[in-house]
C-alpha positions in Angstrom: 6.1 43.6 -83.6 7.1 40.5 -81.8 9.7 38.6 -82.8 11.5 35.5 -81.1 15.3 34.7 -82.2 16.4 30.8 -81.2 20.0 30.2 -81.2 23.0 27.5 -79.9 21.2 24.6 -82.0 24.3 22.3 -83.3 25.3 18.6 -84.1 26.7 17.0 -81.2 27.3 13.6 -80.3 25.5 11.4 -77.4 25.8 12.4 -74.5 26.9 15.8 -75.1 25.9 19.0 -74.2 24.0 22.2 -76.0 22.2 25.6 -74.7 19.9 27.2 -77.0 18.9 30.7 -76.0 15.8 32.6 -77.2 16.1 36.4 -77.5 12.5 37.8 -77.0 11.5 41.8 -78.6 8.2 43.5 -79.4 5.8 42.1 -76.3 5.9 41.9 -72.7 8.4 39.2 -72.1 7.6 39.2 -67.9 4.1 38.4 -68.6 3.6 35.9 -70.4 4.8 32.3 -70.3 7.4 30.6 -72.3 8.2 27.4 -73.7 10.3 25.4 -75.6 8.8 23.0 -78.6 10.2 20.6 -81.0 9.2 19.1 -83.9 11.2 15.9 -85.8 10.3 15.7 -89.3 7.2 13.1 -90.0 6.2 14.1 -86.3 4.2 16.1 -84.5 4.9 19.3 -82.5 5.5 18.7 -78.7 6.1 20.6 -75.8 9.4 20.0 -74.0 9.7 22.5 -70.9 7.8 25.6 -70.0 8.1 28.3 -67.7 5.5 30.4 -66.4 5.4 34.1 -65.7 6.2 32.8 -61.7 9.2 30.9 -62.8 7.5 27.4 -62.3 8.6 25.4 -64.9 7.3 22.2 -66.5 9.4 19.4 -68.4 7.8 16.7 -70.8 8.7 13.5 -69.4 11.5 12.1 -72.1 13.7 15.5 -70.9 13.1 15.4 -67.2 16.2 15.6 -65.0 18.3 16.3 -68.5 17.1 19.7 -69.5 16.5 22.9 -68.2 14.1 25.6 -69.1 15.1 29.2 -67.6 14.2 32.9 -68.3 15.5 36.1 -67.7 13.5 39.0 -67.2 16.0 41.4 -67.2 17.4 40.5 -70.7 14.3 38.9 -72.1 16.1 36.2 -72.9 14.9 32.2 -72.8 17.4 29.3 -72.4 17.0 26.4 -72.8 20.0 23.6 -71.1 19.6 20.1 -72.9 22.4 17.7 -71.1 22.6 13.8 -71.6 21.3 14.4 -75.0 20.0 11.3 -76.9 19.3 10.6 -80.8 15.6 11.0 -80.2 16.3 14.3 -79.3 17.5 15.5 -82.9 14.4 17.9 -84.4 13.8 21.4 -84.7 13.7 23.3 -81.1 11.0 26.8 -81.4 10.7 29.2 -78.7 7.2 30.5 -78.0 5.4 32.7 -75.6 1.8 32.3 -74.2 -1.0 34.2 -72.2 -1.2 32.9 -68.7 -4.2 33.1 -66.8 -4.5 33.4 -63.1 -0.9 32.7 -62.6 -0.8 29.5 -64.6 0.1 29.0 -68.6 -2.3 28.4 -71.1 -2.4 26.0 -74.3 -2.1 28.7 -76.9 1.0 30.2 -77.6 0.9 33.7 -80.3 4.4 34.3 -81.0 7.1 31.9 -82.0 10.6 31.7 -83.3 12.3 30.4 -86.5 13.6 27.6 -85.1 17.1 26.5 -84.3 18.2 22.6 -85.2 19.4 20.1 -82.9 21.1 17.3 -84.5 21.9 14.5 -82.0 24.2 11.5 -83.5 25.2 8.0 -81.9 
């Protein structure tokens, strides 16, 4: 079965640095797009960064030019590099991997992770 394994969430301070890592079994990693999500509690879900099965990646505005979504095939591993990090960062960070269609990533995603926590303090 598929299974998705986040990892490297931690408490850091502003400004500091974390990468969270996504270990992917049980589906073919190489075709299908991933993503990172978070959620905060009393908010809703959102998409932070995605990467598609051609490596173009996608970054919600609030994280452009401080994160950094990468895969690698060969280890079916996702990563996920979160520099400059701010209190409004602090939720829970999913992995999850989607069908893409005609080369580009759709909405629905079918398998996700656990979760790992990101705790960002002033």
């Amino acid at each position: 079965q598929a299974q998705l394994v986040e990892s490297g969430g931690a408490s850091v301070q502003a400004g500091g640095s974390l990468r969270l890592s996504c270990a992917a079994s049980g589906y073919s990693y190489s075709t299908h797009c991933m993503g990172w999500f978070r959620q905060a509690p009393g908010k809703e879900r959102e998409r932070v960064a995605i990467i598609g099965t051609d490596f173009a990646t996608w970054y919600a505005d609030f994280v452009k030019g401080r994160f950094t979504i990468a895969r690698d095939n060969a280890k079916n591993t996702l990563y996920l590099q979160m520099n400059s990090l701010k209190p409004e960062d602090t939720a829970m960070y999913y992995c999850a991997a989607g069908n893409v269609r005609g080369g580009s990533c759709l909405r629905v995603y079918n398998y996700w992770g656990q979760g790992t926590q990101v705790t960002v303090s002033s």
